[in-house]
Backbone atoms as SQL, in Angstrom:
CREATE TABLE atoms (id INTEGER PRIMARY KEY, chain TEXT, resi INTEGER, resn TEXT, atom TEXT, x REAL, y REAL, z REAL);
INSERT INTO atoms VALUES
  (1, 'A', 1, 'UNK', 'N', 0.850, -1.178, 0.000),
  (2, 'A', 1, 'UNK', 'CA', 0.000, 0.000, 0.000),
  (3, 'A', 1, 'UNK', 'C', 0.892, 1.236, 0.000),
  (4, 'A', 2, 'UNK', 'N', 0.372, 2.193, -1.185),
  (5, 'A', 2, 'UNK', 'CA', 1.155, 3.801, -0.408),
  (6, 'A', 2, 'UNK', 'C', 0.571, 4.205, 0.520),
  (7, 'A', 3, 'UNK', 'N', 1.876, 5.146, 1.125),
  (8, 'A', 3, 'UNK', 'CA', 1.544, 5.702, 1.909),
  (9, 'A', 3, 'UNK', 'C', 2.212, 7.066, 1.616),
  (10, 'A', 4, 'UNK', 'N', 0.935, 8.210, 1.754),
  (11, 'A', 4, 'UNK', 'CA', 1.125, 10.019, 1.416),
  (12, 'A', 4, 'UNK', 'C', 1.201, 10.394, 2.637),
  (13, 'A', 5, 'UNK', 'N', 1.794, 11.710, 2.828),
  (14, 'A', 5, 'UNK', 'CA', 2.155, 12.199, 3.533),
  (15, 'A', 5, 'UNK', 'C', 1.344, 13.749, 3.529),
  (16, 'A', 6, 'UNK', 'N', -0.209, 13.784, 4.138),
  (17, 'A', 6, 'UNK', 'CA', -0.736, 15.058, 4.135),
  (18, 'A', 6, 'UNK', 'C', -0.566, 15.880, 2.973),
  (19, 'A', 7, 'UNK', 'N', -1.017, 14.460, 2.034),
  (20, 'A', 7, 'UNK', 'CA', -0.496, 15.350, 0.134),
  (21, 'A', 7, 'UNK', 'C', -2.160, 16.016, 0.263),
  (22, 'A', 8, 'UNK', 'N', -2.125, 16.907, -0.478),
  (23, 'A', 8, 'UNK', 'CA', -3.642, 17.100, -1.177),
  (24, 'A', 8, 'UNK', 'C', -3.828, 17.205, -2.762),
  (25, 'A', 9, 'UNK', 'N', -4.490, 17.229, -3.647),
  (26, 'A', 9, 'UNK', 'CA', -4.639, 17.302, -5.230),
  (27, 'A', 9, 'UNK', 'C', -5.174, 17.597, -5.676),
  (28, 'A', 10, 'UNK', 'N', -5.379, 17.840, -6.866),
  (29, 'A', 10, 'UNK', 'CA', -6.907, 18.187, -7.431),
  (30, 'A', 10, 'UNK', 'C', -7.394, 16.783, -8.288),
  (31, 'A', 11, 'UNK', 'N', -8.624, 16.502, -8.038),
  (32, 'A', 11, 'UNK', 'CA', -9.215, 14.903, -8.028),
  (33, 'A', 11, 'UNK', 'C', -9.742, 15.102, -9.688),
  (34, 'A', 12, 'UNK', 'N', -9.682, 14.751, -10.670),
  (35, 'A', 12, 'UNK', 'CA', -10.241, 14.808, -11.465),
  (36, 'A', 12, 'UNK', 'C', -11.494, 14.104, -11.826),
  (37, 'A', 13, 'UNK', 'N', -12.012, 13.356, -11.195),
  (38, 'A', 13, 'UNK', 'CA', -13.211, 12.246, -11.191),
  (39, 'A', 13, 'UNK', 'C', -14.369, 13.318, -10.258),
  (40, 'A', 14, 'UNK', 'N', -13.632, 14.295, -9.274),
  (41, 'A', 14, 'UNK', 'CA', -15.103, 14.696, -8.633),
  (42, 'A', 14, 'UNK', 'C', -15.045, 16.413, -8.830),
  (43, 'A', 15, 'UNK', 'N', -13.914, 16.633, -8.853),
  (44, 'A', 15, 'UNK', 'CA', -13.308, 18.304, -9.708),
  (45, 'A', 15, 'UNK', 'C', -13.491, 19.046, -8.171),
  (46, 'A', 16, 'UNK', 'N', -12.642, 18.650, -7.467),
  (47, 'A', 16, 'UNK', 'CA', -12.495, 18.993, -5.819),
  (48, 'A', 16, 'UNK', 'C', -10.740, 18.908, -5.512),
  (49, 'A', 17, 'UNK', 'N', -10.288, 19.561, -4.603),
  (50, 'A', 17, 'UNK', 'CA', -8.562, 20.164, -4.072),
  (51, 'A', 17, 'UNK', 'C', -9.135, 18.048, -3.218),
  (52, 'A', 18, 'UNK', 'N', -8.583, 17.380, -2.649),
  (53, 'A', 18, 'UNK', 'CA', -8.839, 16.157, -1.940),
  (54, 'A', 18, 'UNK', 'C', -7.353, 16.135, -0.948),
  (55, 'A', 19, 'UNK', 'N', -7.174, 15.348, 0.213),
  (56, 'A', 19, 'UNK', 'CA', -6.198, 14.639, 0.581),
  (57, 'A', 19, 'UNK', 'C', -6.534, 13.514, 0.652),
  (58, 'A', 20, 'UNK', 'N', -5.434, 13.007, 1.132),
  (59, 'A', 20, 'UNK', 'CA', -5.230, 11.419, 1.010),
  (60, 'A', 20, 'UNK', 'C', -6.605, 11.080, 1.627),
  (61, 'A', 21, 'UNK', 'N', -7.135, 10.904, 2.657),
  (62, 'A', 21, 'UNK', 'CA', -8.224, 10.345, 3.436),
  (63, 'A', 21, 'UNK', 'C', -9.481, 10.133, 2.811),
  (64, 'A', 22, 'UNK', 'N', -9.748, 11.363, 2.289),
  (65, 'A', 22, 'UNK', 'CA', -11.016, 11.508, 1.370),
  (66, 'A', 22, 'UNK', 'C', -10.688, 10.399, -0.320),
  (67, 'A', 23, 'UNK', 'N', -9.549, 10.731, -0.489),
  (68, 'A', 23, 'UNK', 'CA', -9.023, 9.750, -2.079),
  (69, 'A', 23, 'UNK', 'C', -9.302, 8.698, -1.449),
  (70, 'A', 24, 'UNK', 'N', -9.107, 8.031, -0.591),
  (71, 'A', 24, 'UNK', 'CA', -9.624, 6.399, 0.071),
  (72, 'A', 24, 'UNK', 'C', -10.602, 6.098, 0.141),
  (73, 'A', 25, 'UNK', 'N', -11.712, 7.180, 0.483),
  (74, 'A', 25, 'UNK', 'CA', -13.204, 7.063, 0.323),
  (75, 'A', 25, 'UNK', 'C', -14.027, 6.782, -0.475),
  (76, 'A', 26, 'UNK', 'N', -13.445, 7.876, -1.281),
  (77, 'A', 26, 'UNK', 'CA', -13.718, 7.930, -3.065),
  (78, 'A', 26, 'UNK', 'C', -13.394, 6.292, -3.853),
  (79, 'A', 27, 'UNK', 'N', -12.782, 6.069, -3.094),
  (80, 'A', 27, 'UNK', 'CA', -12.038, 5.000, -4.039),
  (81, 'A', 27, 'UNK', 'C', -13.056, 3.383, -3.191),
  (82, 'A', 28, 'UNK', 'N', -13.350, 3.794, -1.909),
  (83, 'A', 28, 'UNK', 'CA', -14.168, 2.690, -1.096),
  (84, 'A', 28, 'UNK', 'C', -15.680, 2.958, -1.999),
  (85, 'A', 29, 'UNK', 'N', -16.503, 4.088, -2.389),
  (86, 'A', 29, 'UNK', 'CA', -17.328, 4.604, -2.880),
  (87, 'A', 29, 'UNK', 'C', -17.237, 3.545, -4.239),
  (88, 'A', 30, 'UNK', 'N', -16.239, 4.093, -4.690),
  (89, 'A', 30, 'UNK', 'CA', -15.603, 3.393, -6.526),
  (90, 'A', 30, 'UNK', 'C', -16.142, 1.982, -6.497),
  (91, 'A', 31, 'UNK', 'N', -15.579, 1.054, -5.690),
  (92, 'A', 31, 'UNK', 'CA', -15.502, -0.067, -5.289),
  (93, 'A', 31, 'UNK', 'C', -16.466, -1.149, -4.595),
  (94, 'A', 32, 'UNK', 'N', -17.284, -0.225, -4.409),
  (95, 'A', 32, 'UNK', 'CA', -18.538, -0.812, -3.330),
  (96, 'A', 32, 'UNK', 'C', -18.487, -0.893, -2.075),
  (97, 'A', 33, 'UNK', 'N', -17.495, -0.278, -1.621),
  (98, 'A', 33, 'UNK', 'CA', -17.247, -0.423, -0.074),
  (99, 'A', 33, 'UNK', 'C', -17.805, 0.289, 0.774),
  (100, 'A', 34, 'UNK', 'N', -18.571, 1.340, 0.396),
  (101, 'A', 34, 'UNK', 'CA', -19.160, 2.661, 1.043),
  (102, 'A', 34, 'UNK', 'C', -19.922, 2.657, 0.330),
  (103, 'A', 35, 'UNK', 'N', -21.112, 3.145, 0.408),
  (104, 'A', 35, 'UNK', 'CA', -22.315, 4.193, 0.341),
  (105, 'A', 35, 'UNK', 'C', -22.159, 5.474, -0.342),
  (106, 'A', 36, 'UNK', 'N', -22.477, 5.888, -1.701),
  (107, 'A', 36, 'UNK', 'CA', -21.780, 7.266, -1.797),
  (108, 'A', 36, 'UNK', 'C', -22.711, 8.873, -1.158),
  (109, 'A', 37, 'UNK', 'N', -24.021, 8.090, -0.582),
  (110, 'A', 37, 'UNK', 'CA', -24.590, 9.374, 0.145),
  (111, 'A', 37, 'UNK', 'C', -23.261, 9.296, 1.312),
  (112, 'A', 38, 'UNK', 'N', -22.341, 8.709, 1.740),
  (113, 'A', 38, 'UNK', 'CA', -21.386, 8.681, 3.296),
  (114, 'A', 38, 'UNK', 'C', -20.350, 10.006, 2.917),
  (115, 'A', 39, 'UNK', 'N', -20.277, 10.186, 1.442),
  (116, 'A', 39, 'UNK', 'CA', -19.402, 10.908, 1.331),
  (117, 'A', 39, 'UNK', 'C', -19.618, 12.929, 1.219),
  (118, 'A', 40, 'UNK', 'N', -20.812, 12.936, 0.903),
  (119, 'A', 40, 'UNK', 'CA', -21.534, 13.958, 1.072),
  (120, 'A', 40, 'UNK', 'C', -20.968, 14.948, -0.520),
  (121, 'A', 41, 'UNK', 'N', -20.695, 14.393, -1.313),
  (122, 'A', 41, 'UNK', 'CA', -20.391, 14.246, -3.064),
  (123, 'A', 41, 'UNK', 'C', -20.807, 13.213, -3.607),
  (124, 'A', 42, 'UNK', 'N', -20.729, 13.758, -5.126),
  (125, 'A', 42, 'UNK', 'CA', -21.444, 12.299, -6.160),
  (126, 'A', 42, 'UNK', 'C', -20.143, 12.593, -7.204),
  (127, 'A', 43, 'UNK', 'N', -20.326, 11.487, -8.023),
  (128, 'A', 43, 'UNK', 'CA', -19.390, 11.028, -9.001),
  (129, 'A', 43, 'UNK', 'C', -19.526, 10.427, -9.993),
  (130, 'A', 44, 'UNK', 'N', -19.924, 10.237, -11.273),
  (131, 'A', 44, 'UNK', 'CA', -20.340, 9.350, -12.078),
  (132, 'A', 44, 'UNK', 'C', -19.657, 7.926, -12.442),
  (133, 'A', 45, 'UNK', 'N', -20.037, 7.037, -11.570),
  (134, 'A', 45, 'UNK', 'CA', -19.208, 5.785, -11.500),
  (135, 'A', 45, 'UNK', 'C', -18.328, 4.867, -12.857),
  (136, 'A', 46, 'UNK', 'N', -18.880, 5.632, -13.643),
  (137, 'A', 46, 'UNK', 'CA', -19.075, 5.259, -15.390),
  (138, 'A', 46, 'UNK', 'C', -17.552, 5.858, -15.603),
  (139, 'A', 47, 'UNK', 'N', -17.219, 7.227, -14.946),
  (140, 'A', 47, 'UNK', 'CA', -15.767, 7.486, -15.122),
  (141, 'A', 47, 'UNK', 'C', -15.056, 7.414, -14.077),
  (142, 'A', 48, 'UNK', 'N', -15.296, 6.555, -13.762),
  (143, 'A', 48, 'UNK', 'CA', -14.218, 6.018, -12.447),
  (144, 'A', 48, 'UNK', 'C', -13.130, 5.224, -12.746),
  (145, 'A', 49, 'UNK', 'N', -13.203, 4.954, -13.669),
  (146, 'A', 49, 'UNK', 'CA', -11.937, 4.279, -14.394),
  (147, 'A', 49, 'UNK', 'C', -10.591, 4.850, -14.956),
  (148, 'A', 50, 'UNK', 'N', -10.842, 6.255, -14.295),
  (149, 'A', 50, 'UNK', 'CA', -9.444, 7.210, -14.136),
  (150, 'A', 50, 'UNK', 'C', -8.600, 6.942, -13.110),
  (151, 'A', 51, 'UNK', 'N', -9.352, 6.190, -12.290),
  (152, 'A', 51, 'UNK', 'CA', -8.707, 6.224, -10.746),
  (153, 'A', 51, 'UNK', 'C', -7.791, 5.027, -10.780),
  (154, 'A', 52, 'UNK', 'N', -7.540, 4.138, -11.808),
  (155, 'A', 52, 'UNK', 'CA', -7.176, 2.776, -12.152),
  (156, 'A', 52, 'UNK', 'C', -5.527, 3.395, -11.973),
  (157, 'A', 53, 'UNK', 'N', -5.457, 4.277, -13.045),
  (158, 'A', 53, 'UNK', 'CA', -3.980, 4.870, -13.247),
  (159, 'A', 53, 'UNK', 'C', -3.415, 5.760, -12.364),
  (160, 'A', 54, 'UNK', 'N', -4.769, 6.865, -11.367),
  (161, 'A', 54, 'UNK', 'CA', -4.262, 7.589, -10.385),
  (162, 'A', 54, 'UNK', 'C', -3.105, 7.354, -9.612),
  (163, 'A', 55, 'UNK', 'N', -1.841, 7.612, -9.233),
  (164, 'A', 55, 'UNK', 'CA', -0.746, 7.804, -8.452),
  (165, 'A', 55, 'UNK', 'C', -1.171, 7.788, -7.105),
  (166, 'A', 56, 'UNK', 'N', -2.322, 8.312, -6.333),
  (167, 'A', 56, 'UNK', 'CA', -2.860, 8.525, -5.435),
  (168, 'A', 56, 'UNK', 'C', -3.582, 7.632, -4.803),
  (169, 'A', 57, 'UNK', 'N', -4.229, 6.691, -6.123),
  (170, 'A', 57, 'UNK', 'CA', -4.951, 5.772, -5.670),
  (171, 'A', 57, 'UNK', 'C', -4.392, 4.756, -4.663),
  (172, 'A', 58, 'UNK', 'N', -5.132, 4.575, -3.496),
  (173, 'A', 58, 'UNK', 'CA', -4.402, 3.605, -2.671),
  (174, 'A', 58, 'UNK', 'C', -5.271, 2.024, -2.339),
  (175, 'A', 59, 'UNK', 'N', -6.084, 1.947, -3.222),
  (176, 'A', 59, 'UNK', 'CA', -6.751, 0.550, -2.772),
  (177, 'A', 59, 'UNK', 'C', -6.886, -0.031, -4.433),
  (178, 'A', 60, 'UNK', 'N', -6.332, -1.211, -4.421),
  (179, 'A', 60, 'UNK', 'CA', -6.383, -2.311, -5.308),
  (180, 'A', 60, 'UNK', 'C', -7.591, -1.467, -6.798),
  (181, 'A', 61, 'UNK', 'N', -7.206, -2.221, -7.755),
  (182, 'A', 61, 'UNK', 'CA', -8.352, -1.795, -8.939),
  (183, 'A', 61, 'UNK', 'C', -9.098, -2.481, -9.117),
  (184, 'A', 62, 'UNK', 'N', -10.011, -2.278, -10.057),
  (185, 'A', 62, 'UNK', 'CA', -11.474, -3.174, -9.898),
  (186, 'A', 62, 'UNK', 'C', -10.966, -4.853, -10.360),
  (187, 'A', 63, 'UNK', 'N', -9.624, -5.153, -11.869),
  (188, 'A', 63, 'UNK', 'CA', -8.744, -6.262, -11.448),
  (189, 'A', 63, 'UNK', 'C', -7.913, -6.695, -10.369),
  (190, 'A', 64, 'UNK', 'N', -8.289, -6.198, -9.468),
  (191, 'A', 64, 'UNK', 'CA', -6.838, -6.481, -8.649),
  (192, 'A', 64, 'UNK', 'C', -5.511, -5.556, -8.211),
  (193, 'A', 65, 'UNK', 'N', -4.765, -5.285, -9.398),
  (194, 'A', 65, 'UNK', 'CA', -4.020, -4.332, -9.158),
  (195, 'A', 65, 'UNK', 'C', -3.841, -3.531, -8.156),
  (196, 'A', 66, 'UNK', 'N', -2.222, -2.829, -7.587),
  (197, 'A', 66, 'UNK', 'CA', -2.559, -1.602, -7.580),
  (198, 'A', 66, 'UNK', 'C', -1.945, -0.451, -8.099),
  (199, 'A', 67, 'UNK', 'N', -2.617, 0.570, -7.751),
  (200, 'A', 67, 'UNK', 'CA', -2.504, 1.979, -9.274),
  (201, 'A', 67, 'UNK', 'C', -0.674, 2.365, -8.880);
């Protein structure tokens, strides 16, 4: 797993500044792991397949992988 260091970014999947904590969410959201009313944003799941290649991304891809 990476691990960031109080990075923040600009998210291109939700068009928001993010840090690491929230990119994990997003990515639990992505994945089915969360609820996306938990996150209090929406996202069109259809382009979530940016997050495959994200640098940031820190949880496995929808194959397996990670980014």
């Amino acid at each position: 797993m990476k691990h960031l260091t109080n990075t923040s970014f600009a998210c291109p999947l939700i068009g928001q500044e993010l840090c690491e904590g929230f990119c994990y969410e997003v990515q639990s959201v992505r994945l089915g792991l969360l609820q996306m009313s938990a996150l209090g944003v929406t996202f069109d799941r259809a382009q979530a397949d940016m997050c495959d290649i994200c640098p940031f991304n820190q949880l496995p891809t929808v194959d397996g992988r990670v980014a």
